[in-house]
C-alpha positions as CSV (number, residue, x, y, z in Angstrom):
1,X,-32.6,-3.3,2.0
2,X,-32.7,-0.3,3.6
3,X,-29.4,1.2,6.0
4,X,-30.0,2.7,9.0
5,X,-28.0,6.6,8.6
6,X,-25.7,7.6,11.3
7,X,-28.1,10.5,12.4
8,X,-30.8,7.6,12.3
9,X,-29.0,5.4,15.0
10,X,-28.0,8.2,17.1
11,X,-31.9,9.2,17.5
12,X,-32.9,5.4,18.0
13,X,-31.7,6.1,21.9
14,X,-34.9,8.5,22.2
15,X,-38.1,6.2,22.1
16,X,-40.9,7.2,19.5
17,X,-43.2,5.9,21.8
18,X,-42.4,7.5,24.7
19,X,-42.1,11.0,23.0
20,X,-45.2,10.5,21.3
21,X,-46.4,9.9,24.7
22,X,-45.5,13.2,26.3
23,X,-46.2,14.7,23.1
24,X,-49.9,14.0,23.8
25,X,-49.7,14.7,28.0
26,X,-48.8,18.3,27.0
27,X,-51.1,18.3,23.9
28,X,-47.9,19.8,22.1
29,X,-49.5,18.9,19.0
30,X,-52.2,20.8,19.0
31,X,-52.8,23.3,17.2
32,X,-49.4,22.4,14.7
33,X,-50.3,22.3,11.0
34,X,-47.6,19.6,9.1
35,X,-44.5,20.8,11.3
36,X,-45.3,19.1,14.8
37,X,-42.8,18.4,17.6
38,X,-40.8,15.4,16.3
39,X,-40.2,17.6,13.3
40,X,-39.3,20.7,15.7
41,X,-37.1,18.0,18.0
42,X,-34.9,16.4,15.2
43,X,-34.3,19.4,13.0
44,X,-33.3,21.0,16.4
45,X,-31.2,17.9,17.5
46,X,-29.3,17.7,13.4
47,X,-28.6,21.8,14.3
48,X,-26.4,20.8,17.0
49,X,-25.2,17.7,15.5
50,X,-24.6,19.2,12.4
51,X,-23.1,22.6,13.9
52,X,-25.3,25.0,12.2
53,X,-25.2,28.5,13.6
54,X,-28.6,29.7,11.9
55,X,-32.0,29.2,10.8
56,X,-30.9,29.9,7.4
57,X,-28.0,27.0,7.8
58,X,-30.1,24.9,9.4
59,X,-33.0,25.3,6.4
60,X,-30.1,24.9,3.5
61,X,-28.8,21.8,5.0
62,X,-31.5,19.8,6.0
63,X,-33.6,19.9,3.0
64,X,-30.7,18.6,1.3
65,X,-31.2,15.4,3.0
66,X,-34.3,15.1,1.7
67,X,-34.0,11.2,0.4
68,X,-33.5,10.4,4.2
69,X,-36.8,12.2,5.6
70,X,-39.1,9.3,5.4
71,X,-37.3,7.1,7.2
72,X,-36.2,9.6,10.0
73,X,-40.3,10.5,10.3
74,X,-39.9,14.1,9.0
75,X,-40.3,16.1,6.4
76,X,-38.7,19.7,4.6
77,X,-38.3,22.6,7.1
78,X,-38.8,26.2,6.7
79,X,-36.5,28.7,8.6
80,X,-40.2,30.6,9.8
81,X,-41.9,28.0,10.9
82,X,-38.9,26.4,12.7
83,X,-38.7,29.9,14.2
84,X,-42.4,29.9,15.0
85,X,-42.1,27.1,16.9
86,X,-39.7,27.8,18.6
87,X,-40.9,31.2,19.9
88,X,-44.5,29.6,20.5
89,X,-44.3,25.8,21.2
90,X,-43.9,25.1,25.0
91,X,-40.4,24.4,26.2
92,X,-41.7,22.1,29.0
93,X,-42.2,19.2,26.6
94,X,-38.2,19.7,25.6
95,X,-37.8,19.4,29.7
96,X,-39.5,15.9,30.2
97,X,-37.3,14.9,26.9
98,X,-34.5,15.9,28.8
99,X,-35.5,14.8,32.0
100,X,-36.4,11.1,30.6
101,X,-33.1,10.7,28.9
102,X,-31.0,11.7,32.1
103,X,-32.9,8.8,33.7
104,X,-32.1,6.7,30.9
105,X,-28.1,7.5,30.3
106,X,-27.4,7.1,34.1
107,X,-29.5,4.0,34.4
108,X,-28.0,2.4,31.2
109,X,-24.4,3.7,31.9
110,X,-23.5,3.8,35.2
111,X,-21.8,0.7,36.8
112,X,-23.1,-1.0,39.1
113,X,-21.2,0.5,42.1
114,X,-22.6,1.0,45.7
115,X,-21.1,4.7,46.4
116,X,-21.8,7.4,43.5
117,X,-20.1,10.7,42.9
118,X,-22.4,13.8,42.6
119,X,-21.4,17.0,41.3
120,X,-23.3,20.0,41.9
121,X,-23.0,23.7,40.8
122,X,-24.6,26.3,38.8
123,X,-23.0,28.6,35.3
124,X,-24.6,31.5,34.0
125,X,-25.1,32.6,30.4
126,X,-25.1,36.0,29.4
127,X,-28.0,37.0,27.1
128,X,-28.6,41.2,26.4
129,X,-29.5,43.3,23.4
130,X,-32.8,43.6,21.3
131,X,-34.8,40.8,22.4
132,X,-33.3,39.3,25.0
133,X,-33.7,43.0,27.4
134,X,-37.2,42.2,27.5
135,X,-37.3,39.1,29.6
136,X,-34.0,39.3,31.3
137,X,-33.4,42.7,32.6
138,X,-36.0,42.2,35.7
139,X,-34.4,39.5,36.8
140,X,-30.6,40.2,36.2
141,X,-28.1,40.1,39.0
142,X,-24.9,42.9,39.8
143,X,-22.9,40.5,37.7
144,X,-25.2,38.6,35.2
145,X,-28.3,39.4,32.8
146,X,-29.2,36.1,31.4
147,X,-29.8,32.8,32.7
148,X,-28.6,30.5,34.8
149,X,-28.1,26.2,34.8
150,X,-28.5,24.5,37.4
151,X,-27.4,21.2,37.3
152,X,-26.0,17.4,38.9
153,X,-23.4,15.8,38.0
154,X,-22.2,12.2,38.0
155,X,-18.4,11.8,38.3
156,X,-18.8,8.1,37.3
157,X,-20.9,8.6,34.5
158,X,-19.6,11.8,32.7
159,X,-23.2,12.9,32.0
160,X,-25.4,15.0,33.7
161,X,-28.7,13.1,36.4
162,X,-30.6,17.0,36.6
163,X,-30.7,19.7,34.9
164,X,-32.9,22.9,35.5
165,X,-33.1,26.5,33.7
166,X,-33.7,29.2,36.1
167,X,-33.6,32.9,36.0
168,X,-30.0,34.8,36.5
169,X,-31.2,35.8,40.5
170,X,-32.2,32.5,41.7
171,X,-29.6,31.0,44.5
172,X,-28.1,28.2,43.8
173,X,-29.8,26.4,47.1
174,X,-32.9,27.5,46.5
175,X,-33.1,25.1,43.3
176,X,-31.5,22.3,45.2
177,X,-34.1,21.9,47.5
178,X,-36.0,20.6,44.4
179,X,-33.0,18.3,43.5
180,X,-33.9,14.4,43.8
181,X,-31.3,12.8,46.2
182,X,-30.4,9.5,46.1
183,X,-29.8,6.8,48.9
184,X,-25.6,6.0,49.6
185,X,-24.7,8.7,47.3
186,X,-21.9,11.5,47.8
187,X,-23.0,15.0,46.7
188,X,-20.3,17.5,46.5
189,X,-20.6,21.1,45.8
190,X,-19.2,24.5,47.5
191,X,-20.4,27.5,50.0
192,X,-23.5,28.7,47.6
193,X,-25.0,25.5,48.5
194,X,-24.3,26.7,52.5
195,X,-28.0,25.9,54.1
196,X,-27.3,23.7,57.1
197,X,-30.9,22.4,56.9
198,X,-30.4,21.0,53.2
199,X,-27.7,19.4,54.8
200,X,-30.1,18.2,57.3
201,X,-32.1,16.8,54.6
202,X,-29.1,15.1,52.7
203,X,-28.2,13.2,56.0
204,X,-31.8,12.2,56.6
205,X,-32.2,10.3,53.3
206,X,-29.2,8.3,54.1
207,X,-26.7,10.0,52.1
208,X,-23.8,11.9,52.4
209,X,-22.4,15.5,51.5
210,X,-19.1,17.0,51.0
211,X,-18.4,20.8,51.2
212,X,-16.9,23.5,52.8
213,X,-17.4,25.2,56.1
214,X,-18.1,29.3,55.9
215,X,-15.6,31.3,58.1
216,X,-18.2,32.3,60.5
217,X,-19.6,28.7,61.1
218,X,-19.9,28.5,64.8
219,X,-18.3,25.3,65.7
220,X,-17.7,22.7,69.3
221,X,-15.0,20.2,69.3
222,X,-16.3,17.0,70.5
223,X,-13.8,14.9,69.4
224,X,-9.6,14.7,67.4
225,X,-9.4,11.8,65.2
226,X,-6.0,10.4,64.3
227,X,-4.3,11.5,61.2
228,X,-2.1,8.7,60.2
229,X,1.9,10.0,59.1
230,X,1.3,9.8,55.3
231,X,-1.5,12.3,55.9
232,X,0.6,14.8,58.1
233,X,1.9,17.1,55.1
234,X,-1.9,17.6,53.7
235,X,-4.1,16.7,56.5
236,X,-3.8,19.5,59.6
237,X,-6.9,18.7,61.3
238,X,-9.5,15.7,61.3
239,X,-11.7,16.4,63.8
240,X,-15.9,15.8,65.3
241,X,-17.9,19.0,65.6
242,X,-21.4,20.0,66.4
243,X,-22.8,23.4,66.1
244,X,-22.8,25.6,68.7
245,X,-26.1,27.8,68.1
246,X,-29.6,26.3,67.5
247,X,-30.6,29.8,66.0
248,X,-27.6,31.1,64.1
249,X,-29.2,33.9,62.8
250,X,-33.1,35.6,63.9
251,X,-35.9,33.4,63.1
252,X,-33.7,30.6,61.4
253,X,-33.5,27.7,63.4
254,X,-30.6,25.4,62.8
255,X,-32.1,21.3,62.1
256,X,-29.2,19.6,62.1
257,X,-28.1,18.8,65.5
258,X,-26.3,15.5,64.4
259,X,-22.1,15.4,64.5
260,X,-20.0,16.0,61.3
261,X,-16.9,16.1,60.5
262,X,-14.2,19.0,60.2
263,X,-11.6,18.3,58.0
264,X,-8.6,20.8,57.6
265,X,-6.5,20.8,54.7
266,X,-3.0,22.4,54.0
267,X,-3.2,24.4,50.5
268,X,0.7,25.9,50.4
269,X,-0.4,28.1,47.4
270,X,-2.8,29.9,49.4
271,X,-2.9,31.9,52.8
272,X,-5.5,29.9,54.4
273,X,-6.3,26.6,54.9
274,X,-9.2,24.3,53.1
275,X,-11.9,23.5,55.8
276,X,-14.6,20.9,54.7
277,X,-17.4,19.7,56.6
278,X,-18.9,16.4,55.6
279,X,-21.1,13.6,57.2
280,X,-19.1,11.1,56.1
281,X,-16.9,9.1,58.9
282,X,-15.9,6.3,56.5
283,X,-13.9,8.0,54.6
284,X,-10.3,8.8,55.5
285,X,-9.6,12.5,55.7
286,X,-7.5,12.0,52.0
287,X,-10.6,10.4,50.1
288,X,-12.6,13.2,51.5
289,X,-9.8,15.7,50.7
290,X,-9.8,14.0,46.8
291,X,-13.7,13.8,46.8
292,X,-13.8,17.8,47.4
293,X,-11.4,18.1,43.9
294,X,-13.7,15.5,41.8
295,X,-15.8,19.2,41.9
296,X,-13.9,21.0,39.7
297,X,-15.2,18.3,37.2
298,X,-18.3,20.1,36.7
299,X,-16.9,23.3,36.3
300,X,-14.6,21.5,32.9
301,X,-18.2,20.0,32.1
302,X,-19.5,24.1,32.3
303,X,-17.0,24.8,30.3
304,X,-16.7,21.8,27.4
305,X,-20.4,22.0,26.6
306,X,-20.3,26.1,26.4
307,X,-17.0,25.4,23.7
308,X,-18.7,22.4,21.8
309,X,-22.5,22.7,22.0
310,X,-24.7,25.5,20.3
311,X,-25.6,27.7,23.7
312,X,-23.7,30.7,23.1
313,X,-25.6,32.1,19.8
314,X,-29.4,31.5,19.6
315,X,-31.8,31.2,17.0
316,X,-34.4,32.9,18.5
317,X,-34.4,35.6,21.1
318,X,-37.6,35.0,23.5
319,X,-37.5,32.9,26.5
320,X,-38.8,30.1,25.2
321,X,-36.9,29.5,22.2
322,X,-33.2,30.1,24.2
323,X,-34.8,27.2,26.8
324,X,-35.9,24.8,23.5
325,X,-32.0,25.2,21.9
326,X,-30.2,24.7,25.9
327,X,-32.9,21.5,26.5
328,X,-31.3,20.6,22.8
329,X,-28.3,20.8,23.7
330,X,-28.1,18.5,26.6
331,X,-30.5,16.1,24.5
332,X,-28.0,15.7,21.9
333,X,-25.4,15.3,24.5
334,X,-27.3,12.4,26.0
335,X,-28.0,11.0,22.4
336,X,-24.6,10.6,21.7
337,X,-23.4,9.5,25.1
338,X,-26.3,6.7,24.6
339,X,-24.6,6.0,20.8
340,X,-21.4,5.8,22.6
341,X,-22.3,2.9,25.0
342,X,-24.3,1.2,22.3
343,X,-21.8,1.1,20.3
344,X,-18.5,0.7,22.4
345,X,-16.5,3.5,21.7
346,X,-13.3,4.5,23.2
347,X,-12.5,7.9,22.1
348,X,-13.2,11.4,23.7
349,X,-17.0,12.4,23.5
350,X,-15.5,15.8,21.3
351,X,-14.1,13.2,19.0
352,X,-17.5,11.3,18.8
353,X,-19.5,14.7,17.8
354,X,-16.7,15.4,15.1
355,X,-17.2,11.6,13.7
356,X,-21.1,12.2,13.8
357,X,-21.2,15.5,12.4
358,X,-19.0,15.1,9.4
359,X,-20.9,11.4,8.8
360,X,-24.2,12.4,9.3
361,X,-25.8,11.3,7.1
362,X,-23.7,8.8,5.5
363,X,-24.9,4.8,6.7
364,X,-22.1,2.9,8.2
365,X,-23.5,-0.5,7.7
366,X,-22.9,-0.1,4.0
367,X,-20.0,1.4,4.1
368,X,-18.7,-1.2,6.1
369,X,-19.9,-4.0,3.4
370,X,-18.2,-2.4,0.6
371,X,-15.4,-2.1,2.9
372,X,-15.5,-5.9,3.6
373,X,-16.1,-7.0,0.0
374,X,-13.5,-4.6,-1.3
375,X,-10.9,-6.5,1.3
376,X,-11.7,-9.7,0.1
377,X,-11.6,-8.8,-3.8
378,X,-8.0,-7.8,-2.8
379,X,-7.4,-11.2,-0.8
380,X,-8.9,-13.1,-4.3
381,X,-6.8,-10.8,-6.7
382,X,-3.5,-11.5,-4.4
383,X,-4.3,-15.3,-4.4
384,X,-4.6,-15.3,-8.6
385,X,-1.6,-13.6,-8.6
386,X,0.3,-16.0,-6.7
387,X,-0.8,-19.3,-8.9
388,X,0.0,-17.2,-11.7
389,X,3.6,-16.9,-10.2
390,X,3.9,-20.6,-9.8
């Protein structure tokens, strides 16, 4: 009886039928000749499972597996033609991968709470030299040639709901006016995101926003809440404000003519003061105040898949390919955050990538028989030895 691999039930959480599906809505299969896109996804996927940092690695250790091809629905790669299709094959059907799974992991995963926790920001990578110059360099910024992430982030979770590759020069808000936005949920995120009528927009689909006012924000007082004594170290001001101008600025008129909320917070480290604005009056001013630092989650998010995932050195230099490896990345992310719910694990997700990619290939099911029957060999031999004693 055949055993299931370890790669084999981390790639049961993405559905055959459903990529097979959007393999043929983008016709993605086309024109391939014996290496088609499920081949291209899972060798892709075992590179960052795996940790290989080439195409060269990548061909070495995945024929080696060989035995375990049938059964995973693939067959021997060749560094070129994985390059090929890389460089050629269209990125967009790696997106609705993506896409799908980020649908799937928060569905599956998140609790069944009635306020959610949404992070939002944006991190650059740099990209420049031979290769990389020809795409980038048009589109670079004063501080960054490359490109940039855009993505959401759910607090409760720990996975991202959207994701989107732009150019290094595109604001931050300008890709959040494509971003879904859910009903009851809090979406936190800092002055790039500054367009008061996205904020319109956020309060018109009935949820709510935390952030922080700009300096120059032009702001009426209409009301002084309360701040209760265990407040008065940290909280300096809770109070109801409208803004002042319709038309802050020439030919931008100013949609949100609602109320919010001003709160002031004391940061002793600092010279000024923290001054959010939010359209949450629920809330005290301290949940507000701790809903503001949930953002820095994001930025360790940033940070832990730049360390632990393969985005930093690419196997292939043209848009295309760099888009295919990041979509990858965050697949194989999802993956494993699916194989971690499935399967009840406690650790650290960097302590679940280290278990997978040293046990790739190896199938725990048998393992865990011999295991077993070695235990109980142990238990019979212990009980001869005993009525041999007596």
């Amino acid at each position: 009886m055949y055993r299931m691999t370890r790669f084999g039930e981390v790639m049961k959480g993405l559905s055959r039928g459903m990529f097979d599906r959007m393999v043929s809505k983008r016709q993605a299969d086309k024109y391939s000749k014996g290496f088609g896109a499920w081949d291209q996804m899972l060798v892709m996927i075992y590179a960052q499972l795996s940790g290989c940092k080439s195409l060269r690695d990548i061909e070495t250790g995945f024929n080696q597996h060989a035995m375990h091809h049938y059964h995973l629905g693939c067959r021997r790669v060749k560094r070129s033609t994985l390059s090929d299709a890389n460089a050629n094959k269209d990125a967009g059907l790696f997106m609705d991968i993506c896409q799908s799974l980020l649908t799937q992991v928060n569905r599956k995963v998140r609790h069944d709470v009635k306020a959610h926790l949404m992070l939002l920001d944006s991190s650059s990578i740099s990209l420049k030299g031979l290769g990389f110059d020809n795409w980038t360099r048009d589109n670079s910024t004063r501080n960054t040639q490359g490109i940039k992430l855009h993505m959401m982030y759910s607090q409760e979770t720990q996975t991202p709901s959207y994701l989107n590759i732009t150019s290094a020069n595109v604001n931050d808000i300008t890709d959040a006016n494509d971003m879904p936005l859910e009903k009851g949920a809090t979406y936190v995120f800092d002055k790039g995101y500054c367009d008061y009528n996205w904020w319109h927009k956020i309060n018109t689909s009935k949820a709510f926003f935390v952030t922080r006012f700009k300096r120059n924000a032009a702001l009426t007082v209409i009301h002084e809440n309360t701040i209760c004594s265990q407040a008065k170290d940290i909280i300096l001001a809770d109070t109801v404000v409208q803004f002042s101008h319709a038309r802050p600025r020439a030919k931008y008129l100013n949609h949100y003519a609602s109320p919010l909320r001003q709160v002031v917070i004391a940061r002793p480290e600092h010279d000024t003061p923290l001054v959010l604005a939010t359209n949450d009056f629920k809330r005290s001013a301290l949940e507000i105040a701790e809903c503001y630092k949930s953002r820095w989650q994001i930025e360790l998010f940033f940070k832990w898949i730049k360390q632990n995932l393969k985005i930093k050195r690419f196997l292939g230099r043209s848009e295309n390919a760099v888009r295919i490896q990041i979509y990858t990345a965050i697949i194989s992310y999802l993956l494993v955050a699916l194989y971690r719910h499935a399967k009840n694990l406690t650790g650290s997700m960097k302590e679940s990538f280290i278990v997978i990619c040293t046990t790739l290939f190896q199938r725990p099911e048998t393992e865990q028989y011999l295991m077993e029957k070695q235990r109980r060999k142990a238990q019979l031999w212990a009980l001869q030895q005993q009525g041999m004693l007596l």
